[in-house]
C-alpha positions as CSV (number, residue, x, y, z in Angstrom):
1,X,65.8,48.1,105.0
2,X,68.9,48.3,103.0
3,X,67.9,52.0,102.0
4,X,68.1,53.2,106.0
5,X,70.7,51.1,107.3
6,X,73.1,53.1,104.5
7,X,71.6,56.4,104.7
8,X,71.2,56.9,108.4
9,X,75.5,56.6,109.1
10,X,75.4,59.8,106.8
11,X,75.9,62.3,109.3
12,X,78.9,61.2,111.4
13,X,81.6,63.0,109.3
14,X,79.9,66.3,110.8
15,X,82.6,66.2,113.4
16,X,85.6,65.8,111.3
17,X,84.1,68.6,109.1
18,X,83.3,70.8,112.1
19,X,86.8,70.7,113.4
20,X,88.5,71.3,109.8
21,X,86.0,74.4,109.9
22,X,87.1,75.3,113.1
23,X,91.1,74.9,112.1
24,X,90.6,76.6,108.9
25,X,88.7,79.6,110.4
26,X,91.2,79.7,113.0
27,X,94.4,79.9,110.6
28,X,92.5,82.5,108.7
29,X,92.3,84.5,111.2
30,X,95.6,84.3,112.6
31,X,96.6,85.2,109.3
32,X,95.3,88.4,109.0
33,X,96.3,89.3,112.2
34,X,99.9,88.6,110.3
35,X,99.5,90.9,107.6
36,X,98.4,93.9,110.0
37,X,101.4,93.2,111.8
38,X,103.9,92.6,108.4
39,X,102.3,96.0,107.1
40,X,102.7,97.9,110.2
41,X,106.2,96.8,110.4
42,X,107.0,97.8,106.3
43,X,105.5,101.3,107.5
44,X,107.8,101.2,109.9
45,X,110.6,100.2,108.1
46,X,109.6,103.0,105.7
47,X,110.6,105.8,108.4
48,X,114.0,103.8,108.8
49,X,115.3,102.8,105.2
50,X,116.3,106.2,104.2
51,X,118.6,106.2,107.0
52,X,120.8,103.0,107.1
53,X,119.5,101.5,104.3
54,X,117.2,98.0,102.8
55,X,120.5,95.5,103.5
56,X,120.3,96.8,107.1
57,X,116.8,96.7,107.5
58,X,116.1,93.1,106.2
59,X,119.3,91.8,107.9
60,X,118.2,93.2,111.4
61,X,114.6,91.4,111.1
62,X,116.4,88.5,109.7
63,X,119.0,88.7,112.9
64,X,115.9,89.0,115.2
65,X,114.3,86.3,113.5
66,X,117.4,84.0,114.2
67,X,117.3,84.7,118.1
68,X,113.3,84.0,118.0
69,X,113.5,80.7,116.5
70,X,116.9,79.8,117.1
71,X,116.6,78.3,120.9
72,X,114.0,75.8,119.5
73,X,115.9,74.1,117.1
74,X,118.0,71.0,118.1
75,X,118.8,69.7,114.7
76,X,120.2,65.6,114.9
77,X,123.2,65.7,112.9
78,X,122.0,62.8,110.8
79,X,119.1,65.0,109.6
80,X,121.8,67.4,108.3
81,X,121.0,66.0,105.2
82,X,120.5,68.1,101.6
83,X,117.8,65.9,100.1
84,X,116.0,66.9,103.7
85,X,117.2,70.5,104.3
86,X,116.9,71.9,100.8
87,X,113.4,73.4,100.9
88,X,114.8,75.5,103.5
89,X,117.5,76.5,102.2
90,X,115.7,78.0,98.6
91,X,113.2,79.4,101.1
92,X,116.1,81.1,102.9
93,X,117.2,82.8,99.8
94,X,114.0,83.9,98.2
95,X,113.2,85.4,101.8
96,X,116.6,87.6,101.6
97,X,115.4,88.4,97.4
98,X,111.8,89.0,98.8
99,X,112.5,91.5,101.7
100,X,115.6,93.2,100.1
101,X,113.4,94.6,96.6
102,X,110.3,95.2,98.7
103,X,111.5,96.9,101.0
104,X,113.6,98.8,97.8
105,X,110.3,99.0,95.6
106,X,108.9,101.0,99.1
107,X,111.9,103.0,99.4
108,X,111.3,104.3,95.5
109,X,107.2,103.9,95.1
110,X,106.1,103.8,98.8
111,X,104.4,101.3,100.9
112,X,100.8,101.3,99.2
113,X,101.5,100.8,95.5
114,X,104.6,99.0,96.0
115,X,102.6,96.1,98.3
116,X,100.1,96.2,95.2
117,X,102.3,95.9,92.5
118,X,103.7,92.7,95.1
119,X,100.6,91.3,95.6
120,X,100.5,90.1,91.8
121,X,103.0,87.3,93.1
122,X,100.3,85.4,95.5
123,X,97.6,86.1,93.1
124,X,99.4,84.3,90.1
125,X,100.1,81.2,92.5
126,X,96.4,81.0,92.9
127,X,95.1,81.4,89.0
128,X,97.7,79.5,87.7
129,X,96.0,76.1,87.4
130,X,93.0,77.7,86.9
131,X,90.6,77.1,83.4
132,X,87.6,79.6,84.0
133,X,87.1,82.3,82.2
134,X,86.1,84.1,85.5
135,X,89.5,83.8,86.2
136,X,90.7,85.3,83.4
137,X,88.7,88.3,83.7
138,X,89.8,88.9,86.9
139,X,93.6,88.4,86.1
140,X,93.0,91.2,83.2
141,X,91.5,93.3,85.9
142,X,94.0,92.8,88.1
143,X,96.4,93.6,85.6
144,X,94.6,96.4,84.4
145,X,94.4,98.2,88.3
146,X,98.4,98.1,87.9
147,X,98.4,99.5,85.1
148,X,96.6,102.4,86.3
149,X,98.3,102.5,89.3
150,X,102.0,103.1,87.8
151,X,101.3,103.0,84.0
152,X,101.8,106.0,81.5
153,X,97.9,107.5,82.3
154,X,98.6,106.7,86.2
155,X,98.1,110.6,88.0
156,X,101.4,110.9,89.0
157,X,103.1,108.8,86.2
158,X,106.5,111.0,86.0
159,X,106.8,110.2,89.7
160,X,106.7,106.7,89.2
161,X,110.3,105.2,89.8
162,X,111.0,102.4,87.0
163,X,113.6,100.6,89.2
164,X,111.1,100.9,92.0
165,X,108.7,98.8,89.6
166,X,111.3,96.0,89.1
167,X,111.8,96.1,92.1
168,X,108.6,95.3,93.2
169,X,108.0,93.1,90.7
170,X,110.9,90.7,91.6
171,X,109.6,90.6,95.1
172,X,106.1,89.5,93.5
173,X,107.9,86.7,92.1
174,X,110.0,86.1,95.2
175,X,106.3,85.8,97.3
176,X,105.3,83.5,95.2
177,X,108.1,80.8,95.6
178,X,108.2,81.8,99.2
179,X,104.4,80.6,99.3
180,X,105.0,77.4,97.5
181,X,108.3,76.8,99.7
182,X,106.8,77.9,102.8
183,X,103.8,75.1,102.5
184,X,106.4,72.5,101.6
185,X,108.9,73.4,104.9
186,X,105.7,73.5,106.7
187,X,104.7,69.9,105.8
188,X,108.1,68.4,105.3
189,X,110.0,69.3,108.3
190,X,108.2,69.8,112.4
191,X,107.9,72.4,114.1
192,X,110.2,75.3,113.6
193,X,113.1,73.5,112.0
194,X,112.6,74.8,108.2
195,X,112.2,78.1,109.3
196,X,114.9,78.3,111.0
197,X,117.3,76.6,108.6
198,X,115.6,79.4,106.0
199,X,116.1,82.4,108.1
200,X,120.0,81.4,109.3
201,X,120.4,80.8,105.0
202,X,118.7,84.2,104.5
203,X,121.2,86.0,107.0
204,X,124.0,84.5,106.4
205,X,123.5,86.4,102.5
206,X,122.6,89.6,103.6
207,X,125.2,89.7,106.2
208,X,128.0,91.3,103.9
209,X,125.9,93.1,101.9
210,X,124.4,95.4,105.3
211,X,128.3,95.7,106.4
212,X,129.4,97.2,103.1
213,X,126.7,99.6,103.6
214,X,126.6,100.3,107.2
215,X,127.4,103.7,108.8
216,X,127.8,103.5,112.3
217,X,127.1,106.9,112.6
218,X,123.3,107.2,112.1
219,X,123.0,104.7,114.5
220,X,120.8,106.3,118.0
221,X,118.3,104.5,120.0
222,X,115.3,105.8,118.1
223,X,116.9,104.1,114.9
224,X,117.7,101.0,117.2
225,X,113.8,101.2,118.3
226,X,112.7,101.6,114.9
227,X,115.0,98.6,113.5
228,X,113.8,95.8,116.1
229,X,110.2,96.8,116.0
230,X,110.6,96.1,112.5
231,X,112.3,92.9,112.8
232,X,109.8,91.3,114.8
233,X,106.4,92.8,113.5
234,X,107.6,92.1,109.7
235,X,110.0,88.5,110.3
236,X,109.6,87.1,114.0
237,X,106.0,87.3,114.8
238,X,104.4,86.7,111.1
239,X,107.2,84.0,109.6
240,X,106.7,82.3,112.8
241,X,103.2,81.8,112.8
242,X,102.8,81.2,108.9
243,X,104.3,77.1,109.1
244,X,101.3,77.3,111.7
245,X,98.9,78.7,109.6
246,X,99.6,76.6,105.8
247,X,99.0,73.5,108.5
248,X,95.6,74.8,108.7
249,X,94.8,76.7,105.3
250,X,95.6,76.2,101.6
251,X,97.7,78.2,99.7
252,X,94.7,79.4,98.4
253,X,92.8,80.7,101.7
254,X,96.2,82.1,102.6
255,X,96.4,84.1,99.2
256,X,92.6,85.3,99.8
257,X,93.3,86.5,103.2
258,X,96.3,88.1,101.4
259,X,93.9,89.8,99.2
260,X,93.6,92.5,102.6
261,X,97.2,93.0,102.3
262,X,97.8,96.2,99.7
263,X,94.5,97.8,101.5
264,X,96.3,97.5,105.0
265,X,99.3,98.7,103.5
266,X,98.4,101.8,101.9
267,X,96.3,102.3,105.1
268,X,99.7,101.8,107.5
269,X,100.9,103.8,104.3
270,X,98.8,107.2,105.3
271,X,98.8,106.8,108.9
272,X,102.6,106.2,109.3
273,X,104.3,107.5,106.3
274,X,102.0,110.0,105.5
275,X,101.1,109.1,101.9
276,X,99.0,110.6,100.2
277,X,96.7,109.0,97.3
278,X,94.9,110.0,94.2
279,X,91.2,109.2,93.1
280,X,93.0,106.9,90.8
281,X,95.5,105.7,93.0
282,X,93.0,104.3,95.0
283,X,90.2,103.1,92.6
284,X,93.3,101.0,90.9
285,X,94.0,99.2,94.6
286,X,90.3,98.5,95.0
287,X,89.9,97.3,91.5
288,X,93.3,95.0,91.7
289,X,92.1,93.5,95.7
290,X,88.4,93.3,94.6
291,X,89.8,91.2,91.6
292,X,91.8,89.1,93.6
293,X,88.9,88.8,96.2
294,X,86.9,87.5,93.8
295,X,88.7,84.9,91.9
296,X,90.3,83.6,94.6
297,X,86.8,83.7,97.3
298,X,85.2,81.9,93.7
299,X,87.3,78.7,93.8
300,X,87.1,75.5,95.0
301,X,89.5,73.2,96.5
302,X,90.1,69.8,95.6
303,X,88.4,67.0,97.6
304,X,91.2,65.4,100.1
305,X,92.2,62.3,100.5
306,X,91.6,60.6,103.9
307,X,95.1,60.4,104.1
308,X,95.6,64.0,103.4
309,X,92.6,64.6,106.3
310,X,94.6,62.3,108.5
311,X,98.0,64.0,108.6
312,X,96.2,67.7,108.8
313,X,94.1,66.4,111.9
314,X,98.1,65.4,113.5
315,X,99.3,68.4,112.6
């Protein structure tokens, strides 16, 4: 008796788990929707840099970002608070770091090997507390894919910009804190606020920097075109959605949906930009997204607390 009265409750968390499914699938997909649309709007941004420059570019999506977001914030000016605001604040300034060197690291290495080279940022947040030695391998092949892509046997080696390789480096970094940051904003603060407070931050730094550079005469309405489609393919439409998303998804889902992201790119990268890639070029982006693939798609999150189920089911 005591045996079926505890076994045969067993199956009523099949709900709960159903609808965490359903949320997590959902967010997923939603985010790689985002990353056609961020890569699309870098290809984009591609035809436009060499004519008014990265500072303009990443201001204008940061600009167009502000007027997105901007009529749904009412902020209380007792929440005005630093202890309360600051994750939005560093997220606002590794967005302008982020955008500014990739964008740069495109300019020098184009889209498809500098969005590789980037994607080494999300795919160090996800191996870092990691102890297999599965993981391991795969971080050696990632590395190992870079180095083939840009190293001194790459195909095209002497082409290979060096400052476009910092460049694109720094904006690895710069994804990973705005990972981190964006998951904490998300949780932390409803709705759009953090977002919002990040993008206004991220402006007001790039502001002086795009009108030291700005020339008023390359300015026509195919460059205007050009400038808002990338502001809100590459900011508006994906920054907006991604608080919505890390409510649904781990960091670690998000960074294996990522895993897509240097394939789109150097696909956006041919079609749009008309690059053009080795053999080797593109063996070393398989090798560094089938590496990420794997150690990410090979990991297991941590059990949550019912408390951490609760707030997720609220969210």
């Amino acid at each position: 008796m005591t045996d079926q009265t505890t076994s045969a409750p067993a199956p009523a968390p099949a709900p709960a788990d159903g609808a965490a499914n359903r949320r997590s699938l959902a967010g997923a997909a939603v985010q790689l929707g985002t990353e056609v649309s961020i890569n699309f709007g870098s290809s984009l941004a591609g035809l436009v840099i060499p004519v008014v420059g990265s500072f303009v570019v990443v201001a204008v999506r940061q600009l167009v970002m502000v007027v997105a977001v901007l009529p749904f914030y009412r902020p209380k000016r007792a929440e005005l608070t630093w202890r309360r605001l600051w994750p939005a604040v560093a997220l606002g300034v590794v967005l302008a770091i982020m955008n500014v060197t990739f964008y740069e690291s495109v300019h020098l290495l184009g889209l498809g090997v500098a969005a590789t080279i980037e994607f080494l940022g999300p795919l160090a947040i996800a191996l870092a507390s990691s102890r297999r030695v599965l993981d391991v391998i795969c971080a050696l092949a990632a590395g190992a894919g870079v180095v083939l892509l840009i190293g001194p046997g790459a195909s095209d080696a002497e082409g290979i910009d060096p400052w476009g390789v910092a460049f694109a480096l720094t904006a690895a970094a710069a994804w990973a804190g705005y990972i981190l940051l964006t998951r904490r904003v998300a949780v932390g603060l409803p709705g759009l606020e953090g977002l919002t407070v990040a993008s206004i931050v991220s402006l007001a730094l790039l502001v002086p920097f795009a009108a030291a550079t700005f020339d008023p005469a390359v300015i026509d309405w195919a460059v205007v075109g050009l400038l808002l489609g990338v502001g809100v393919l590459s900011s508006a439409l994906p920054y907006s959605l991604d608080t919505w998303i890390l409510r649904r998804i781990s960091p670690r889902i998000y960074a294996i949906v990522t895993s897509f992201g240097p394939v789109i790119a150097a696909v956006f990268g041919w079609l749009v930009l008309s690059e053009t890639f080795s053999p080797t070029e593109v063996i070393a982006i398989v090798i560094v997204c089938g590496a990420a693939g794997t150690a990410l798609a090979t990991q297991r999150s941590r059990p949550k607390s019912q408390l951490e189920q609760t707030a997720e089911g609220m969210a």
